[in-house]
C-alpha positions in Angstrom: -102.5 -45.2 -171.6 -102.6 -43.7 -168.6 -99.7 -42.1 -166.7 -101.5 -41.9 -163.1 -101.4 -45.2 -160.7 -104.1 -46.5 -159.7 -104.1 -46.5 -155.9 -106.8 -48.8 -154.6 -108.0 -46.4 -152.1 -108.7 -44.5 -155.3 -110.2 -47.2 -156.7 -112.7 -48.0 -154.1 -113.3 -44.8 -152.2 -116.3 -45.8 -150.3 -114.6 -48.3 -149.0 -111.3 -47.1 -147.5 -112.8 -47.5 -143.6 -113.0 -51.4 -144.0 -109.9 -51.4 -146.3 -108.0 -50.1 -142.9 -110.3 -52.2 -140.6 -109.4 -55.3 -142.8 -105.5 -54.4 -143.1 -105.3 -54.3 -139.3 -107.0 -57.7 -138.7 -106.7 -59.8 -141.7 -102.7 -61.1 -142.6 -103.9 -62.1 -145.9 -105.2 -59.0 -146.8 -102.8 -56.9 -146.0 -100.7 -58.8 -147.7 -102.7 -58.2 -151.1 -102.6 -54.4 -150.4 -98.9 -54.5 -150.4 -98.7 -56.8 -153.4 -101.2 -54.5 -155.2 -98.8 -51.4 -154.1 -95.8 -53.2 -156.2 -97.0 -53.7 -159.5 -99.5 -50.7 -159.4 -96.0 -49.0 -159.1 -94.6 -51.3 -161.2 -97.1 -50.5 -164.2 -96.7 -46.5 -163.3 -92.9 -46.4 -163.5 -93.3 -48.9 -166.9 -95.9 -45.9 -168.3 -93.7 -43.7 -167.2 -91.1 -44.5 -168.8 -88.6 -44.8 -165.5 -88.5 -48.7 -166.0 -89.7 -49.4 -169.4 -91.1 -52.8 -169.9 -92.4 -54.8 -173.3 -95.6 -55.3 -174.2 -95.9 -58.8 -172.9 -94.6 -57.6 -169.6 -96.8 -55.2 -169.6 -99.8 -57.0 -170.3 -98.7 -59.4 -167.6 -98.5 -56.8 -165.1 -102.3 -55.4 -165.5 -103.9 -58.4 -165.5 -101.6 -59.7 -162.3 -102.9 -55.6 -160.8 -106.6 -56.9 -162.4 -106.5 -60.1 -159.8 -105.7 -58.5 -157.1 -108.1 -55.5 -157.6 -110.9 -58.1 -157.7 -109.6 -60.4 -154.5 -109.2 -57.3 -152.5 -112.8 -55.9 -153.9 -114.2 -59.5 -152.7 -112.6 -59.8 -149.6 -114.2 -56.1 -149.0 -117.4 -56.7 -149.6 -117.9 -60.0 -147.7 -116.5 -57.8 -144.4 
């Protein structure tokens, strides 16, 4: 397990220009950035130990942060 969060600007470093491009111009997107912000933080406060969480939560959690990585990768790469 892994204590650091996985920021999506970490996660896709090439692609931070069109991230910003994309949150300025596209409601929908920024909306998955800041919904990706929440349980990525979510998940690192749960490792963490600051709100601890089951394992069923937890697992719900990723795969919720797992979705969104993937729309947000999509939505990148068809800009």
């Amino acid at each position: 397990m892994s204590n650091t969060p996985h920021e999506i600007q970490d996660e896709f470093p090439e692609l931070v220009g069109k991230m910003h491009e994309l949150k300025a111009s596209d409601e929908r997107f920024a909306q998955l950035l800041e919904d990706y912000r929440e349980i990525n933080r979510g998940i690192h406060r749960a490792e963490t130990e600051v709100e601890p969480v089951g394992d069923a939560q937890m697992e719900t959690m990723r795969k919720q942060r797992m979705v969104l990585k993937d729309e947000i990768y999509g939505m990148l790469t068809k800009a």
